[in-house]
C-alpha positions as CSV (number, residue, x, y, z in Angstrom):
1,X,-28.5,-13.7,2.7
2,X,-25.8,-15.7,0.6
3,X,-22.6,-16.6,1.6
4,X,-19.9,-14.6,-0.8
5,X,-16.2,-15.7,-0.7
6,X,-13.8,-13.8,-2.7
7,X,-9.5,-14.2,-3.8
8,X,-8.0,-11.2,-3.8
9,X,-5.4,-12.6,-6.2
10,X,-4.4,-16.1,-7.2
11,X,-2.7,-17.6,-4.1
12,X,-4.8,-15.5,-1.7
13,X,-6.7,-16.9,0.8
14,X,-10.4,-16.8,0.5
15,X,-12.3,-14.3,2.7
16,X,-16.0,-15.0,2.8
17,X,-18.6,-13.4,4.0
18,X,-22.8,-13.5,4.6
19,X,-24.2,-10.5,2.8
20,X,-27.2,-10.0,0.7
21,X,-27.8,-11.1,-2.5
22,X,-28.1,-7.7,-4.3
23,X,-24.7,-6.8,-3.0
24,X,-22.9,-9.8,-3.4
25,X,-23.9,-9.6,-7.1
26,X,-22.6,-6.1,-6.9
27,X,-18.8,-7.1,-5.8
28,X,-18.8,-10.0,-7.8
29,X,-19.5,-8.5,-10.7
30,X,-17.6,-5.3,-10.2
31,X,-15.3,-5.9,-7.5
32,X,-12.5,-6.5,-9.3
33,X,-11.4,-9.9,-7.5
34,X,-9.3,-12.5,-9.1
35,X,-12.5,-15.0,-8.3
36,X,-15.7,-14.4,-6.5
37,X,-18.2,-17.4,-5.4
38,X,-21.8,-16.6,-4.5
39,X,-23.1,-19.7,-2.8
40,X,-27.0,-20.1,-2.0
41,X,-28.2,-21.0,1.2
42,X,-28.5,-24.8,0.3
43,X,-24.6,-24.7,-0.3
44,X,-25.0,-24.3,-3.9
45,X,-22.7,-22.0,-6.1
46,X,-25.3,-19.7,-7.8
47,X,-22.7,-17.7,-9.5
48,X,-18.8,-17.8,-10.1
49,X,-16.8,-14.5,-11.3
50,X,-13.3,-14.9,-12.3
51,X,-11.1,-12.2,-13.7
C-alpha cells in the first residue's frame, strides 16, 4: 500500500489516498490529474506525474 495524493487542477486541494501500488501507478500515469504524488511507505516520493 502507498499513499497516492493527487490535484485535480492547479489551485486544487490535494486529495490523497492509501491504495495499492499497481493502481496508483495506474491513475498517476493515466488519470489525467494536473499532479499525482506516489509516496512509499517510508514517506518517500517514488514517483511524481505532472500534466
Amino acid at each position: 500500500m502507498v499513499t497516492f495524493i493527487v490535484w485535480e487542477h492547479e489551485n486544487s486541494e490535494p486529495h490523497i489516498r492509501v491504495i495499492p501500488m499497481s493502481l496508483a501507478w495506474n491513475l498517476g500515469n493515466k488519470g489525467g490529474f494536473y499532479k499525482a504524488q506516489i509516496i512509499n511507505e517510508q514517506g518517500v516520493i517514488d514517483y511524481e506525474f505532472k500534466a
